[in-house]
C-alpha positions as CSV (number, residue, x, y, z in Angstrom):
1,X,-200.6,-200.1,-44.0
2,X,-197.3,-201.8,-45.2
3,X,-194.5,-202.2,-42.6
4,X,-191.4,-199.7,-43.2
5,X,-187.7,-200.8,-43.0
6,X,-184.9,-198.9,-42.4
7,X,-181.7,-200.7,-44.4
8,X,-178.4,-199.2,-43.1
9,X,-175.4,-200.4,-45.0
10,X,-172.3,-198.3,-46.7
11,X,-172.6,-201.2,-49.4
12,X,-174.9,-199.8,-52.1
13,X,-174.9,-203.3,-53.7
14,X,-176.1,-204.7,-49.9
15,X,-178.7,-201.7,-49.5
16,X,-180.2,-202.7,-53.2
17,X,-180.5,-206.5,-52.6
18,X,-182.3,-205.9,-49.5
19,X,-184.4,-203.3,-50.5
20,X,-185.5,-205.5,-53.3
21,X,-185.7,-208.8,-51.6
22,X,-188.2,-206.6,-49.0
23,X,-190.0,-204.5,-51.5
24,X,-190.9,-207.5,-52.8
25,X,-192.5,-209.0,-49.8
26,X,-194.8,-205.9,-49.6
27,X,-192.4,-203.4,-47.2
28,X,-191.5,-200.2,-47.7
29,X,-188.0,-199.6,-47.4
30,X,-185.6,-197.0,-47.1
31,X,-181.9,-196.7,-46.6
32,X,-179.0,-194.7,-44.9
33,X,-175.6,-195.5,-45.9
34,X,-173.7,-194.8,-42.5
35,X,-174.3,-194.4,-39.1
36,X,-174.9,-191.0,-38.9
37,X,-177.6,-190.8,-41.8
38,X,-179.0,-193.6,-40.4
39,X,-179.7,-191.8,-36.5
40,X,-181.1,-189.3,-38.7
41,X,-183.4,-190.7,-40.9
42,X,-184.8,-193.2,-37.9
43,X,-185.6,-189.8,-36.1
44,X,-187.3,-188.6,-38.8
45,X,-189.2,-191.8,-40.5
46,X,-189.5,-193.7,-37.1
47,X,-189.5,-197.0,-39.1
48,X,-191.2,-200.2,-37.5
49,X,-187.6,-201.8,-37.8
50,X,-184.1,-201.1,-38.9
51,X,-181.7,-203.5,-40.2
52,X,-178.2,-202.4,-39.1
53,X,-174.4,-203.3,-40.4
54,X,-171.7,-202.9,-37.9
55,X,-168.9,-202.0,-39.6
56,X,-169.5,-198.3,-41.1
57,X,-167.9,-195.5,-41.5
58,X,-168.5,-192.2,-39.2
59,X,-170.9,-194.2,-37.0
60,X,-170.4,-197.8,-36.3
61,X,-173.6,-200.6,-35.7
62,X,-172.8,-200.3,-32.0
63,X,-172.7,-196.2,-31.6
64,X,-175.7,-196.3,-33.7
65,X,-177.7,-198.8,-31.5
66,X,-176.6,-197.0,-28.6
67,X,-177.9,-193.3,-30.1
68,X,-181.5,-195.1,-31.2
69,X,-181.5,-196.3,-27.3
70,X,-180.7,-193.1,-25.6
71,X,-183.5,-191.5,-27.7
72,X,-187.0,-191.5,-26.5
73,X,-188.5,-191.5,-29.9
74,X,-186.6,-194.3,-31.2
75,X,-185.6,-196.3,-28.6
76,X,-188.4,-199.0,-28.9
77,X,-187.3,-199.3,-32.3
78,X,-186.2,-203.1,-33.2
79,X,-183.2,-203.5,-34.7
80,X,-181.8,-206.7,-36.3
81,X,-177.7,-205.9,-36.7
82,X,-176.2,-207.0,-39.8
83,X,-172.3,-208.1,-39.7
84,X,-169.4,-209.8,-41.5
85,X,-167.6,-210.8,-38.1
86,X,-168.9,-213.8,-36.2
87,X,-167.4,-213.7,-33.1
88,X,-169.1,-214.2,-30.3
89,X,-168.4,-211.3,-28.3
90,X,-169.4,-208.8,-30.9
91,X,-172.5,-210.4,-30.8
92,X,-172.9,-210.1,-26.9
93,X,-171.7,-206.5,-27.1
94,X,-174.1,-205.7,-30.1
95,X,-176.7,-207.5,-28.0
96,X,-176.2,-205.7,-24.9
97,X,-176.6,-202.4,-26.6
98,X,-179.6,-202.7,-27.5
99,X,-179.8,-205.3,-30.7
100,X,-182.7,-207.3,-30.7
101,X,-180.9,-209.8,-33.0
102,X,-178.0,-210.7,-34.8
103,X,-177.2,-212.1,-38.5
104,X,-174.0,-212.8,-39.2
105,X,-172.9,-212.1,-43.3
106,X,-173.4,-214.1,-45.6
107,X,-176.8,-214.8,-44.3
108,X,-179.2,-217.1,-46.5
109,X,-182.5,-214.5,-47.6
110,X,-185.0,-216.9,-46.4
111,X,-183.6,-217.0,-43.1
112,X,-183.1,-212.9,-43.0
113,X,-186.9,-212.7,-44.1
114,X,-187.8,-215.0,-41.7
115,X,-186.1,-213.2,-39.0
116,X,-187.5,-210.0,-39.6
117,X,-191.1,-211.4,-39.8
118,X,-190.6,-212.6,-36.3
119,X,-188.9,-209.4,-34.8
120,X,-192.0,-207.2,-36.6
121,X,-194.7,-209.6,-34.9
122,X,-193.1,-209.2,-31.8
123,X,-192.4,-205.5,-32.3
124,X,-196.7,-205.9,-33.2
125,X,-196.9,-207.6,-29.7
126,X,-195.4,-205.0,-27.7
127,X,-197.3,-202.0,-29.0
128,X,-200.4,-203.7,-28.0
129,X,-199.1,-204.0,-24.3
130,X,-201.1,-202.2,-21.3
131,X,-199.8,-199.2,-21.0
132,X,-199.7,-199.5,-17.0
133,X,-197.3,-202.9,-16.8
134,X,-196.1,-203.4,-20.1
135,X,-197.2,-206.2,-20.3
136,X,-199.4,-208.0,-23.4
137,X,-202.7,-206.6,-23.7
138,X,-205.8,-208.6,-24.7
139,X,-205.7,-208.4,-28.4
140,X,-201.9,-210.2,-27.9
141,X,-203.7,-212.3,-25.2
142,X,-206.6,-213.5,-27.6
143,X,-203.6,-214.4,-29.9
144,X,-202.1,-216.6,-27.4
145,X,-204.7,-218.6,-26.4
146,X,-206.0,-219.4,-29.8
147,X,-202.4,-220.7,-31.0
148,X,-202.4,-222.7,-27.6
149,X,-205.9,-224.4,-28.2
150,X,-205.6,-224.5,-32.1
151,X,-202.2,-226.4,-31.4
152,X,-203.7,-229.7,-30.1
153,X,-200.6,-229.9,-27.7
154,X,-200.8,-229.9,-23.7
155,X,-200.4,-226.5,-21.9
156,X,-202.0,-225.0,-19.1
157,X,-203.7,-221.5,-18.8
158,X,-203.8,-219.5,-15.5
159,X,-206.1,-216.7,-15.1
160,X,-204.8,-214.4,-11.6
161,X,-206.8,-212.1,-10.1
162,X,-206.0,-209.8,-7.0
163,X,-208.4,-210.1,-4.1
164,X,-209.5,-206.9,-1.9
165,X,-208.1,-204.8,-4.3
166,X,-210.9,-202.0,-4.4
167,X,-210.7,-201.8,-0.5
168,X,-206.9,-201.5,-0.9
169,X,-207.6,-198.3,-3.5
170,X,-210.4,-197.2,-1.4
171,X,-207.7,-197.3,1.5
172,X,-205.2,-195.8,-0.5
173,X,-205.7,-194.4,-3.3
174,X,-205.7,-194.5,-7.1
175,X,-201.7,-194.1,-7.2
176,X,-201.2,-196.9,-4.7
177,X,-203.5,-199.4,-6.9
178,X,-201.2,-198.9,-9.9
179,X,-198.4,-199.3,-7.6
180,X,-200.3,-202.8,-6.7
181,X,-200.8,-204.0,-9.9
182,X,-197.3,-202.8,-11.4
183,X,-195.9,-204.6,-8.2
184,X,-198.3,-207.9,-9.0
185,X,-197.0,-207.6,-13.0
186,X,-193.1,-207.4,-11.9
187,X,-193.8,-210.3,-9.8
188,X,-195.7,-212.5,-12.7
189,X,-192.1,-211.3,-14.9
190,X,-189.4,-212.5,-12.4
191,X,-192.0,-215.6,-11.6
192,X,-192.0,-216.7,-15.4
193,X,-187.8,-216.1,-15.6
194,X,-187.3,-217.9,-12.5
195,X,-189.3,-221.1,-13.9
196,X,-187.4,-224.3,-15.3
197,X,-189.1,-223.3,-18.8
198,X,-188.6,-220.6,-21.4
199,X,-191.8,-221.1,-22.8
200,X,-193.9,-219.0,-20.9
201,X,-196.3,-216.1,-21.9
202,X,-198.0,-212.8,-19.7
203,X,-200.3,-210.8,-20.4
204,X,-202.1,-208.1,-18.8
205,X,-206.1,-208.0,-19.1
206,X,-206.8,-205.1,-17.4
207,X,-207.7,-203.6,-14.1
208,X,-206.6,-206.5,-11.5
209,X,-206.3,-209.2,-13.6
210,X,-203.4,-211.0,-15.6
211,X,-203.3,-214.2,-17.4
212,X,-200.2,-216.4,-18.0
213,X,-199.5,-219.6,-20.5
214,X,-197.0,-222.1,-20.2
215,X,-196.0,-225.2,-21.3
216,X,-198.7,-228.1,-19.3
217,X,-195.9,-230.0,-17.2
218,X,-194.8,-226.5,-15.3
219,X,-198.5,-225.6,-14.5
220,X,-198.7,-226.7,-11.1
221,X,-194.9,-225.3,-10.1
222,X,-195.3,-221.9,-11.5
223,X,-198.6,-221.1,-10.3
224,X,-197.5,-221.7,-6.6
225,X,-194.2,-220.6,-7.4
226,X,-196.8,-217.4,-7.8
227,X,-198.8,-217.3,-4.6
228,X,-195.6,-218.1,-2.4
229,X,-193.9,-214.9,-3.7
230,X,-197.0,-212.7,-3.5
231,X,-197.8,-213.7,0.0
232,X,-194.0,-213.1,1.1
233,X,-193.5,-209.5,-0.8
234,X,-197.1,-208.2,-0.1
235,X,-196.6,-206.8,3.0
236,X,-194.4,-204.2,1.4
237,X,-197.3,-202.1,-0.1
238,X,-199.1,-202.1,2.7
239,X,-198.3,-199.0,5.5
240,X,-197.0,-199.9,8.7
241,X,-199.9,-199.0,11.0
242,X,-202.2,-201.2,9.2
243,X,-199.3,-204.1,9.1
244,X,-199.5,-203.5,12.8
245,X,-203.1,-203.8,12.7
246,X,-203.4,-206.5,10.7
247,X,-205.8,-205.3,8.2
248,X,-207.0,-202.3,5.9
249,X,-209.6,-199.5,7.3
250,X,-212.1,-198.9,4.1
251,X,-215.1,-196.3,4.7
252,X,-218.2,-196.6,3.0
253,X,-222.1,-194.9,3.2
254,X,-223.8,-198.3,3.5
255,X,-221.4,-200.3,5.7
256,X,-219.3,-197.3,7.3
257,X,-216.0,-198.6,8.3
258,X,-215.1,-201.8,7.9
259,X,-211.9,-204.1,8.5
260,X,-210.7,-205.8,5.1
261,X,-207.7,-208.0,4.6
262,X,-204.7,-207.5,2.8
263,X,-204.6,-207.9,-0.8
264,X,-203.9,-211.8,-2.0
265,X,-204.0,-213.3,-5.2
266,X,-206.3,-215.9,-6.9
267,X,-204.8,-218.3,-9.2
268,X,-207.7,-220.5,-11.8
269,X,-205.3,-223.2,-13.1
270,X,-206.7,-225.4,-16.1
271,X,-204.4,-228.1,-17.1
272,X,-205.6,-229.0,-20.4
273,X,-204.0,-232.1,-22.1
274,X,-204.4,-231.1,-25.7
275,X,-207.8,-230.7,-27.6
276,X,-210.2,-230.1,-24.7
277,X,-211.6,-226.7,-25.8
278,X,-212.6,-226.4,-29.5
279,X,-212.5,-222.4,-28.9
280,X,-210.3,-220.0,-26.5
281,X,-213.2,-218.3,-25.0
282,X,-214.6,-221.3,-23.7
283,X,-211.0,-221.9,-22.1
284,X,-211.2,-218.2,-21.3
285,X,-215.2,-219.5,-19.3
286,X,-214.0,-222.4,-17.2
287,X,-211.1,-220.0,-16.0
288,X,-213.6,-217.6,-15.3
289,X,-215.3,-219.7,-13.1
290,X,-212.7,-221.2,-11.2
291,X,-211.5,-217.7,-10.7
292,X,-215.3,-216.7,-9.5
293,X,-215.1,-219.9,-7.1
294,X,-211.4,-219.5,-5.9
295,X,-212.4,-216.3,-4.3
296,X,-214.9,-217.2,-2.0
297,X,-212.0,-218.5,-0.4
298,X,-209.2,-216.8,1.8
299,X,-205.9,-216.3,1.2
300,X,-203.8,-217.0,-1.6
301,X,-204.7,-220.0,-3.3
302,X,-204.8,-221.8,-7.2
303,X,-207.6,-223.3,-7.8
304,X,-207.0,-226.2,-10.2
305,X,-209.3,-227.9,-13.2
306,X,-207.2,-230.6,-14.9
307,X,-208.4,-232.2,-18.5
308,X,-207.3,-234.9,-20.1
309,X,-209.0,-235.3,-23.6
310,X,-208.2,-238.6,-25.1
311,X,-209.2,-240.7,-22.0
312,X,-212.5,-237.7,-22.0
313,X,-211.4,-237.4,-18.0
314,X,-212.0,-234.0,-16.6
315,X,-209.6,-234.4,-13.2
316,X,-212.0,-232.7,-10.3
317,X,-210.7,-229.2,-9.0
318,X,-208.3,-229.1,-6.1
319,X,-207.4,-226.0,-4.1
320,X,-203.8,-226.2,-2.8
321,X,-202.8,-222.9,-1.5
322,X,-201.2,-221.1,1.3
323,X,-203.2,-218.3,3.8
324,X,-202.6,-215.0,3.3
């Protein structure tokens, strides 16, 4: 089903060049000629993006943006704003209220198209995400790792898995796991910003278990940058009789009660130099089996497979790591 775009300028000229220039691409457009039409119509068509002038009459870019936002049904709307000024602080204000990006008038087509193929993708991207986290789900996650592996260029993959994490619902309950693994995804985001690279990519697999990609020289960093902070904030979902304790209680028929440790996370690195795995779900195997072996171990720890194609090298696994 073709993509629909909501143009919003008070230029009919503007509104007919870009309706043509997308129609021809194979969108379906629409338009609104003010602000006011325009809060309107994206209520009632809920396009999959909106490209948005500033400078309009009865509603400007900015009080429109901030309308869409404030809105439940149209606040994950993208929105590309559209403007004859250049400054740089309407761009920070048009940003900050809720723009996803900016093109400044006159703008060269290509560019515009190109621009609006990016935000739909990632528009794409974030409607596949797990509904729990918000994070990527796996059809965004098999997308990843196939441009990674089909790229021919370093990278490295990290599979994360939290450990005891049925004994901690058992303990707790189904309300405190999702409060676990939204706690574990928060802690992957601020992780990834907090890295000296912009490159990196999380995704949410399901259940317990994440995936991240990043560029192949911040690997090793990030992923302990990952087990330090989980093993220094996990103590906060746990309640303070067990922190006293020193472990979880978790009942069962066959074992009756039984003493578990707190939850800690498993981290399967593979360091892959660039044209190692001719497919992503053997990449997504040898993660899978570093993960398996990484928790047999206790604590939090990465457990590390680094490949190096052109010298046909496979580096042996290495478990640095910290105790939980």
């Amino acid at each position: 089903m073709p993509e629909h775009i909501l143009i919003v300028d008070d230029e009919p000229h503007i509104r007919r060049i870009l309706g043509f220039l997308l129609d021809q691409r194979g969108y379906v457009t629409s338009q609104a000629a003010d602000g006011v039409e325009a809060v309107e119509a994206a209520r009632r068509e809920l396009p999959d993006l909106i490209l948005l002038d500033l400078m309009m009459p009865r509603m400007d870019g900015f009080e429109v943006c901030a309308a869409l936002r404030a809105d439940f049904s149209t606040a994950q709307i993208p929105v590309i704003m559209l403007t004859a000024k250049g400054e740089v602080t309407d761009k920070i204000r048009g940003l900050q209220g809720g723009a996803n990006d900016y093109l400044t008038k006159p703008y060269d087509n290509k560019e515009l198209v190109a621009r609006v193929q990016n935000m739909l993708e990632w528009s794409r991207v974030q409607r596949q995400a797990n509904p729990l986290t918000g994070l990527p789900g796996n059809q965004a996650i098999e997308q990843r790792l196939q441009a990674a592996v089909a790229s021919g260029e370093a990278y490295a993959f990290m599979y994360l898995d939290i450990d005891h994490f049925k004994a901690f619902n058992d303990s707790y309950g189904y309300q405190r796991g999702d409060e676990a693994i939204r706690f574990t995804a928060d802690l992957l985001r601020r992780c990834a910003e907090e890295a000296q690279t912009t490159d990196v990519f999380t995704g949410h697999i399901g259940g317990d278990d994440f995936c991240m990609v990043c560029d192949y020289a911040h690997g090793d960093s990030l992923a302990n940058m990952i087990i330090t902070e989980f093993a220094s904030k996990v103590e906060s979902l746990i309640d303070p009789e067990d922190l006293a304790n020193g472990f979880l209680r978790t009942r069962s028929r066959q074992f009756g009660v039984q003493e578990v440790p707190f939850p800690s996370l498993t981290v399967a690195l593979v360091l892959d130099h660039g044209g190692e795995f001719e497919h992503w779900r053997r990449l997504s195997d040898v993660a899978a089996e570093l993960k398996s072996h990484g928790k047999t171990l206790s604590g939090n720890v990465v457990v590390k497979e680094r490949r190096h194609s052109p010298s046909g090298v496979h580096m042996p696994v290495t478990f640095p790591g910290i105790a939980g």
